[in-house]
N, C-alpha and C positions, 0 to 999 in steps of 0.2 A: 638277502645277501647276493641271489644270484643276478638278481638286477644289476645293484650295484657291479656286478664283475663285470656283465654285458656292456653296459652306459660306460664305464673306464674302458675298456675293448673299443668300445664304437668310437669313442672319443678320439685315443690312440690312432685308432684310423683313419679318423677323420682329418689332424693334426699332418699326420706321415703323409695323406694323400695329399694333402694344400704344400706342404715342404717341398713335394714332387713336383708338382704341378709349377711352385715358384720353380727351382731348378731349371726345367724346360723351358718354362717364359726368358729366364735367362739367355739360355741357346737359342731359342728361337725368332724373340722379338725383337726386330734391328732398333740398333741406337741410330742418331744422326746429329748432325750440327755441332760447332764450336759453341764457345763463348763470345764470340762476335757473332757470330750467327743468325741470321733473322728467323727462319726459320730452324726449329729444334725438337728432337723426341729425346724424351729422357727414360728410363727403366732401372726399375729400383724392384730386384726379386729377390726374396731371402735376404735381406740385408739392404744398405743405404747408403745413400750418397746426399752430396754435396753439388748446387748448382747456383755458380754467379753468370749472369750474362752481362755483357756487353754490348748490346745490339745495337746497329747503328740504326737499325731501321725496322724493331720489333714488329713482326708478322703473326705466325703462327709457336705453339710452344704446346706441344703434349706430352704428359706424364703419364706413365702407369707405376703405378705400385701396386706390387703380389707379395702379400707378408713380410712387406720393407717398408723403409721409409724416405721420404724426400724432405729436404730441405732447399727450396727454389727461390733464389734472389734473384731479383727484377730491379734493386735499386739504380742500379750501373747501364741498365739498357734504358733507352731511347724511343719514343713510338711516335713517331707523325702523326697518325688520326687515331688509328684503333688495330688491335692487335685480340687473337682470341686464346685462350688457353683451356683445354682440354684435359682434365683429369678424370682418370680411370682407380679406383681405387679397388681392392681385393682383399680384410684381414691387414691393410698396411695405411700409413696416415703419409701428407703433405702437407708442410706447413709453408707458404709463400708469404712472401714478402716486397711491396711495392713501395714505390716513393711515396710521400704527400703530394696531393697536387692531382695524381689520378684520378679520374673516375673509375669506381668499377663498379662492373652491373657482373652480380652474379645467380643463374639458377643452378639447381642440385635434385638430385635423383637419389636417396639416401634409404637404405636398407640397414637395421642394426647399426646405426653408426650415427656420425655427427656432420654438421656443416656449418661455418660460421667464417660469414662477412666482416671484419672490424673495420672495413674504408671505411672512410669517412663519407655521410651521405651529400654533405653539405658542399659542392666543390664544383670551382667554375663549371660552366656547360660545355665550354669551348676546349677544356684540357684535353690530354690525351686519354682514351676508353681503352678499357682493359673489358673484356667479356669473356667471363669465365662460365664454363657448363660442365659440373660434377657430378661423376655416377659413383657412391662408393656401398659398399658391400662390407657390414662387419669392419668398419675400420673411419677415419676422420680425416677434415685437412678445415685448416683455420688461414685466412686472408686477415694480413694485418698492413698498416703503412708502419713506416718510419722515416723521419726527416731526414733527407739527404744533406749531406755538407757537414 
């Protein structure tokens, strides 16, 4: 029994200190970019947000999620060649969303958690590249398309 009280104590702790920890990422870790934006960081601590771009000219786009969640629309933005996206995950998921038509090449860094590509492999050579590199921790994010129009 006294395990059991330790292991629920530790837990508790452990739970309260990640809580804390999201909190400060909040304060501490700048946002940047519109919706038009080419370049964007987004931050999702203790909680979640919503993200449509519009990019005329998709560059750069980096996420963190700390015991949040993201949802990251890419249908409405735009990419000349290639554009990279950068997720940081902690205990919190992102789930993104591209056009058809995309390439994306993605790797992942995955600790306790998940990663899953749905683009489509098969798709011009010539299209616009999406290159995505995921480190997540205790937590997921899932890349899907859907047809625009």
């Amino acid at each position: 029994m006294r395990v059991l009280k330790r292991l629920a104590i530790a837990w508790f702790a452990f739970v309260l200190g990640g809580f804390i920890a999201a909190l400060a990422v909040r304060r501490l870790v700048p946002e940047h970019g519109t919706e038009e934006d080419d370049f964007v960081s987004i931050v999702a601590a203790a909680g979640g947000r919503e993200f449509v771009s519009r990019a005329g000219d998709l560059h750069h786009v980096e996420v963190l999620a700390v015991m949040g969640g993201v949802m990251l629309d890419l249908r409405q933005a735009h990419i000349e060649e290639a554009a990279t996206l950068d997720l940081k995950i902690y205990a919190g998921g992102i789930d993104v969303v591209v056009p058809r038509g995309w390439r994306v090449e993605a790797s992942s860094n995955v600790v306790m958690g998940g990663f899953e590509n749905r683009s489509d492999p098969d798709v011009d050579p010539d299209a616009p590249l999406l290159i995505v590199d995921a480190s997540i921790v205790m937590g997921g994010s899932e890349i899907h398309q859907v047809e625009v129009g």
